[in-house]
Phi, psi and omega in degrees: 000315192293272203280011159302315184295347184258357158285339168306309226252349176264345200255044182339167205201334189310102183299181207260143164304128172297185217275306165322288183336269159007308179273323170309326198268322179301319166271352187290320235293025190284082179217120171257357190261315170326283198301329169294346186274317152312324170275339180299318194267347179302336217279156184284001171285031215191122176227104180255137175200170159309154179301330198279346185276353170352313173236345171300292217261331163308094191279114166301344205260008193206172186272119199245133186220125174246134209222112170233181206195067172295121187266111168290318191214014171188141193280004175078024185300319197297329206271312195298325185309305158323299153283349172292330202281320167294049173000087189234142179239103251229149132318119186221110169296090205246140192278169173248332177219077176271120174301334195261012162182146174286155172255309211299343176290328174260012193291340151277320145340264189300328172306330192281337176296313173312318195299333210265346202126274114059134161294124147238139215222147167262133194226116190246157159194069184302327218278323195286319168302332187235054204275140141294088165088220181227048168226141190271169199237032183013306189278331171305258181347326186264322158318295202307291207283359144324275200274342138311322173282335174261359153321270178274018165257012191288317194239358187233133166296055197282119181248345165219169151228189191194115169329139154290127169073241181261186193321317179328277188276042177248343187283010174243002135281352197281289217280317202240161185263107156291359175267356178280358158235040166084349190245152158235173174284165179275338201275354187245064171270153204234096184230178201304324190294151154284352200188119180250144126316092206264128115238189204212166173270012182054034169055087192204170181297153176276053191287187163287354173280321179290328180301302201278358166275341188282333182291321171315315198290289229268334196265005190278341189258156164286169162283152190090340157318178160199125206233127186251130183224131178247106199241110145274142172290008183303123214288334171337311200285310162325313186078057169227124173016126153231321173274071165258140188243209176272142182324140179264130219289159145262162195262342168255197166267136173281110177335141158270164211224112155327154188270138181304125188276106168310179216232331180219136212249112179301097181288171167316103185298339192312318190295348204234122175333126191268156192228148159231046197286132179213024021240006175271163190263168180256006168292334166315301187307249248294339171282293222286313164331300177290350200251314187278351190285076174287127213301138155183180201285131165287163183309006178267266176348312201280349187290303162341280190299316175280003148288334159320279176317313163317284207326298189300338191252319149346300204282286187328309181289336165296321203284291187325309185298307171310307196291320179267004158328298202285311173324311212277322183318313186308000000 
């Protein structure tokens, strides 16, 4: 039962965005409070770069800001699109079991952002996959994010993570040493300074209020500070098309129309290993199976013991009962 319930919870059903889908989210893009924020960091006081690059990539002379982008719930084109045209070179945390997109569909996708400079990062949430009941499982978890990493090292240079949601899966930096797989954390870096400056859009629309708290925040630092800024791609969060549907087919033929220029250039997939990760591989279920099966009786069996067990304590109390019968006869 236990692991039927943590394949329910790895085992996504969600289908992948069609292609059309794509082109929608890619041209839809209209965030003017981002892109002011992007000529802001744009400025030559300002050395943007990825999280994983923390020290390699640190300048004294300038204000060093590692800039990520967990796609909690979208994969992000408008935002890379973006940071590209300000040459910004950004983090991008991407999930294994996100409902609103497959990764294994877009996996050319983040190489080619990886191909340019861009971090592709793991945003895990192993703790929340191996909860027993409403107690997480440490050693299921540590199983998991194993085999996840080596996963998405098929295709990616992961060098850093950053936990998914809530406390849970932050408690698994808590339990376990990240340098035992090659990572580090984004909430832990371990860098020369004593204190990095974290802000975040706090996964809420980029408005303009937020926008003039990040400029406050950003003109308070020096050179040589360093600042960690965590911007989601979501599209909610944008205000851009989330309801598209399928085209409505028509009966005549339609003038042709240029074809729409993605906004970020979708590479050619042929070059790059096909994956059938949905979102666990399935040579993978029957390990993660044996990893979630915590040993106990089957429902037959346990059915068993407890009539058993009835049984057995009914004959004691008969037994009892007769023996101080016979005591009180005497």
């Amino acid at each position: 039962m236990i692991a039927m319930t943590a394949l329910s919870l790895i085992v996504s059903t969600y289908a992948p965005l069609e292609q059309h889908e794509l082109t929608a989210l890619a041209t839809e893009f209209p965030k003017p409070n981002y892109e002011d924020f992007l000529k802001i960091i744009s400025d030559n006081r300002f050395n943007v770069y990825p999280i994983a690059e923390y020290n390699t990539s640190y300048l004294a002379d300038r204000i060093n800001v590692l800039l990520r982008h967990d796609a909690d719930f979208d994969v992000g084109y408008g935002m890379a699109e973006l940071d590209q045209k300000y040459s910004v070179r950004s983090t991008f945390y991407v999930r294994l079991h996100a409902k609103e997109y497959n990764l294994s569909k877009v996996i050319p996708f983040y190489k080619d952002l990886e191909s340019k400079g861009f971090e592709i990062g793991y945003h895990y949430e192993v703790v929340d996959l191996a909860m027993v009941g409403s107690t997480p499982n440490n050693e299921i978890a540590r199983k998991l994010f194993k085999h996840e990493l080596e996963y998405l090292r098929e295709f990616f240079n992961i060098r850093s993570v950053a936990a998914h949601g809530g406390a849970h899966n932050h408690k698994f930096r808590e339990w376990n040493d990240l340098r035992d797989y090659g990572v580090i954390s984004a909430y832990e870096i371990p860098f020369r300074k004593e204190n990095i400056t974290y802000l975040s859009d706090g996964c809420d629309q980029f408005k303009a209020e937020r926008l003039n708290y990040f400029r406050a925040a950003l003109n308070k630092l020096r050179s040589g500070d360093v600042v960690q800024i965590l911007i989601h791609p979501h599209p909610p969060r944008w205000n851009y098309a989330t309801d598209i549907k399928e085209p409505t087919p028509t009966t005549s033929t339609p003038k042709p129309s240029p074809t729409p220029t993605p906004p970020v250039t979708m590479p050619d997939p042929t070059p790059y290993p096909t994956s059938t990760y949905s979102p666990t591989p399935p040579s993978q279920l029957e390990e993660v199976a044996q990893i979630a099966a915590i040993p106990s009786p089957k429902p037959e069996l346990a059915g068993f013991l407890e009539i058993l067990a009835i049984l057995v304590g009914s004959l004691m109390n008969i037994t009892v009962t007769i023996f101080y019968a016979k005591r009180n006869v005497r």
